[in-house]
C-alpha positions as protocol buffer text, in pm:
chain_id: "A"
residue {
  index: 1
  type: UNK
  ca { x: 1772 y: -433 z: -1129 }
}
residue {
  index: 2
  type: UNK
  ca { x: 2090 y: -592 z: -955 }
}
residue {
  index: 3
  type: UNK
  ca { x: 2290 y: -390 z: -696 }
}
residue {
  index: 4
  type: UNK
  ca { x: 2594 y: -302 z: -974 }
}
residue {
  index: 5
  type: UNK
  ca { x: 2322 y: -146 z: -1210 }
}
residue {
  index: 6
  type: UNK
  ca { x: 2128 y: 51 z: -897 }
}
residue {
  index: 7
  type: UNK
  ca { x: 2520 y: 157 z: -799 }
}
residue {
  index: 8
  type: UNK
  ca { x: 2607 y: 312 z: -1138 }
}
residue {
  index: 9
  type: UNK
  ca { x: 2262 y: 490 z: -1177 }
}
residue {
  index: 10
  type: UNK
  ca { x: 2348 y: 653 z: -857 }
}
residue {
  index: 11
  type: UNK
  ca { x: 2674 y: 723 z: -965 }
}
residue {
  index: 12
  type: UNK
  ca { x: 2537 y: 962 z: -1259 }
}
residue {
  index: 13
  type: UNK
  ca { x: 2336 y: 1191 z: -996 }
}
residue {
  index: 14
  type: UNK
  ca { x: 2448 y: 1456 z: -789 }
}
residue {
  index: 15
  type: UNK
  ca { x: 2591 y: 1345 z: -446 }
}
residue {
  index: 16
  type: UNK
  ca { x: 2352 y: 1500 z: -266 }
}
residue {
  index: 17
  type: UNK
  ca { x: 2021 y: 1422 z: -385 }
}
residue {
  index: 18
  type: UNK
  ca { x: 1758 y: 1237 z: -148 }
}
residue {
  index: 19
  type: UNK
  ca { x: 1658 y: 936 z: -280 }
}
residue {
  index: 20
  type: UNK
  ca { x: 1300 y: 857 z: -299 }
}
residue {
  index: 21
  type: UNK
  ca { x: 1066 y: 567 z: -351 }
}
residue {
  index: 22
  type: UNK
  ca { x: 753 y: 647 z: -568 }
}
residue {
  index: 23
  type: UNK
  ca { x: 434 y: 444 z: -445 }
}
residue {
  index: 24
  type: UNK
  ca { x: 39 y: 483 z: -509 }
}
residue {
  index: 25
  type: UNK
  ca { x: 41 y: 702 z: -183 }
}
residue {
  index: 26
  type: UNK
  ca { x: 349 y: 968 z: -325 }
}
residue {
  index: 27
  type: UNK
  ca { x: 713 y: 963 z: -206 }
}
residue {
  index: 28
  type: UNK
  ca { x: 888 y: 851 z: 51 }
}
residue {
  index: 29
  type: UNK
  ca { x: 1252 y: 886 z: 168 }
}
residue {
  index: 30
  type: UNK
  ca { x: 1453 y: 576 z: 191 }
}
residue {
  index: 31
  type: UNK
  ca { x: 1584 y: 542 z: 508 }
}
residue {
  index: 32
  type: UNK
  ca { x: 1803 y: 236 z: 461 }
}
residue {
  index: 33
  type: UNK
  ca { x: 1862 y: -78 z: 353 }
}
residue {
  index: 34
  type: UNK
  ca { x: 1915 y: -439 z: 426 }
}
residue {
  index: 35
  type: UNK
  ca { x: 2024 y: -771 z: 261 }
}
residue {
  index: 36
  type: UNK
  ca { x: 1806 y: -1056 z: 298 }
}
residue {
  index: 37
  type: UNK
  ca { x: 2060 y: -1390 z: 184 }
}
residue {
  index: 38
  type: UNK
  ca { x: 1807 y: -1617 z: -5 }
}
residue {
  index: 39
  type: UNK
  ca { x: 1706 y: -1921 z: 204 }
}
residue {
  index: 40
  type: UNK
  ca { x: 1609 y: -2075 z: -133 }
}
residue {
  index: 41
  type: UNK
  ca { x: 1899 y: -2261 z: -350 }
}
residue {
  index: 42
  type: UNK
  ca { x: 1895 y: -2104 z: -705 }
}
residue {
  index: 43
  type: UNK
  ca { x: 1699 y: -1742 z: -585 }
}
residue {
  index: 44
  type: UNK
  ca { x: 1923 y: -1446 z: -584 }
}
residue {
  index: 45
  type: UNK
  ca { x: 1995 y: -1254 z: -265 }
}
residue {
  index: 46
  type: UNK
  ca { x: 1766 y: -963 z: -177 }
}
residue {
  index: 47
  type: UNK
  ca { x: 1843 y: -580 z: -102 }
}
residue {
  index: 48
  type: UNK
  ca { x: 1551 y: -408 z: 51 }
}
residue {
  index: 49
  type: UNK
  ca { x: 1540 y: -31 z: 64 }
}
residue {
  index: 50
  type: UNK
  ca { x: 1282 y: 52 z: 284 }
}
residue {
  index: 51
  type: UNK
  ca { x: 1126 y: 423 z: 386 }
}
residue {
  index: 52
  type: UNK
  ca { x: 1116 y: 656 z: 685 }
}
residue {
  index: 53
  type: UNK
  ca { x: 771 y: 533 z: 868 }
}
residue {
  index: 54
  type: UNK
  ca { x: 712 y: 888 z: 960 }
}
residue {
  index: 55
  type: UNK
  ca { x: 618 y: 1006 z: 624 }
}
């Protein structure tokens, strides 16, 4: 999924839903995101949503 089809998913759902990440251990809330520029010539950038250690 690229970052323009993750956008207008969102985009469809109500403002203020959480939005979760779905593992083998349940849900977790995302608690942000980074971009990780590929080091590697012909890989596609990276963004990583990660979760909310706490959970």
């Amino acid at each position: 999924m690229t970052v323009a089809e993750l956008i207008n998913k969102l985009q469809q759902l109500p403002s203020e839903a959480v939005v979760l990440l779905e593992s083998e251990a349940g849900f977790a809330r995302i608690a942000g995101v980074t971009f990780e520029k590929s080091a590697t010539a012909g890989l596609p950038d990276e963004v990583v949503l990660y979760t909310d250690a706490e959970e």
